[in-house]
N, C-alpha and C positions, 0 to 999 in steps of 0.2 A: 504494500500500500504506500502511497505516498503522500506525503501531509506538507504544507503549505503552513509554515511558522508565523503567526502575526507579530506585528512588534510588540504588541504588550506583552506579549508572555515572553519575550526577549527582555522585555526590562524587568518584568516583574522577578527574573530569574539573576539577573545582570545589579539589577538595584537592591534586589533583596523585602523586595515590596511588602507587608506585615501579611494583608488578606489574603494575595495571590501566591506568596511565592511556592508553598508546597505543593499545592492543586499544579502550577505549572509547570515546577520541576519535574513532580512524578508522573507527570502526562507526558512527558519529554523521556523522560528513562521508562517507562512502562513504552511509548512508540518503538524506542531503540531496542528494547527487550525482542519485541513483536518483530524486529527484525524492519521495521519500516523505515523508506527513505524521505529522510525530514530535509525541507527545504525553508530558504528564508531569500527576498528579493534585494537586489542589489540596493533599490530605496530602505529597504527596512534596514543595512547597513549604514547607510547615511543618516536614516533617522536615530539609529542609537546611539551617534558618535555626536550628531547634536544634543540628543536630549541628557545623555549622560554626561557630559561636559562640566558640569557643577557639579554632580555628586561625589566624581571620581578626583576633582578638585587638582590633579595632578595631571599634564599630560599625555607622559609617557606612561604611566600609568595606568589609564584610560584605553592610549592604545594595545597595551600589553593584554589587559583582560578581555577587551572587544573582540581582539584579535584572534587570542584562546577560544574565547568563547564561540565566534565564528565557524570556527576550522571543523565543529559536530556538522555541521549544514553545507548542502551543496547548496551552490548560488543559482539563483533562476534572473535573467536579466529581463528589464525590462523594454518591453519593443515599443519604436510610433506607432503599430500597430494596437497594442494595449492600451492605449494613449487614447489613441482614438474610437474604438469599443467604449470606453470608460467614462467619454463627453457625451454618449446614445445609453447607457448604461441608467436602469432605471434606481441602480443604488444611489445613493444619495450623496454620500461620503466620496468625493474624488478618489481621494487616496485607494480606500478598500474598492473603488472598483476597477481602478485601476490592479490591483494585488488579486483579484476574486478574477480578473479576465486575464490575468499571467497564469493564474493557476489554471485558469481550462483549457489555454492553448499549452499548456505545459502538460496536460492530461495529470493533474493531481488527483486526486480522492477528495480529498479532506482538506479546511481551514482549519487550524486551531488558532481559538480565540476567543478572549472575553466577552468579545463584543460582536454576539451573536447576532444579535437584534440589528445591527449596519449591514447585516449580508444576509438579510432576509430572502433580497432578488438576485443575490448571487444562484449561477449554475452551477457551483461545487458546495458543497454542502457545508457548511460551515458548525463546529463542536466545540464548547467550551470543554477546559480542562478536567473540571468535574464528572461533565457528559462523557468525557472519554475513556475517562479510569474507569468509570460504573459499565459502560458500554464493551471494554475490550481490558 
């Protein structure tokens, strides 16, 4: 199977988040267990190096753990093709539909992510971390 990583369960896992971080982790090593091939998009790279920026407060740092932490996920880049899917896209959220139409030309399975409810009208199905430990 293959799973399509959101950025918040990258930060949540990366920040160390109070509510999220175990639900995310162990959706993340329960996928890996399952033998599943976990993905994350070249944006959700960029977004973790901005938003993490302040937390990791150092930044070499910063790049050292993004970087680590990266290297579990293959990369799926994003195309003008995705781009532009995602301006006709009846999601709402640019971004995830943008991420929600890399995942189906990328034939994923699965989003994981908190934010179930922004990929309602996504074509790939979208699973919170919870959903997915109970599920699999």
């Amino acid at each position: 199977m293959k799973i399509l990583i959101d950025t918040n369960i990258c930060l949540d896992i990366l920040q160390k988040r109070p509510d999220f971080y175990d639900f995310s982790r162990n959706a993340l090593l329960r996928a890996s267990e399952l033998g599943c091939k976990l993905y994350i998009t070249t944006v959700t790279v960029m977004d973790i190096m901005y938003i993490t920026r302040k937390f990791f407060k150092d930044n070499s740092l910063q790049k050292t753990a993004v970087q680590e932490f990266i290297s579990a996920f293959k990369l799926l880049k994003i195309s003008k093709r995705n781009i532009n899917h995602a301006f006709l896209s009846r999601i709402n959220d640019f971004e995830d539909a943008v991420q929600s139409d890399c995942a189906k030309s990328n034939s994923v399975n699965l989003i994981l992510t908190r934010n179930t409810k922004d990929f309602l009208n996504s074509k790939v199905k979208a699973i919170s971390p919870k959903d997915f430990l109970t599920q699999f």
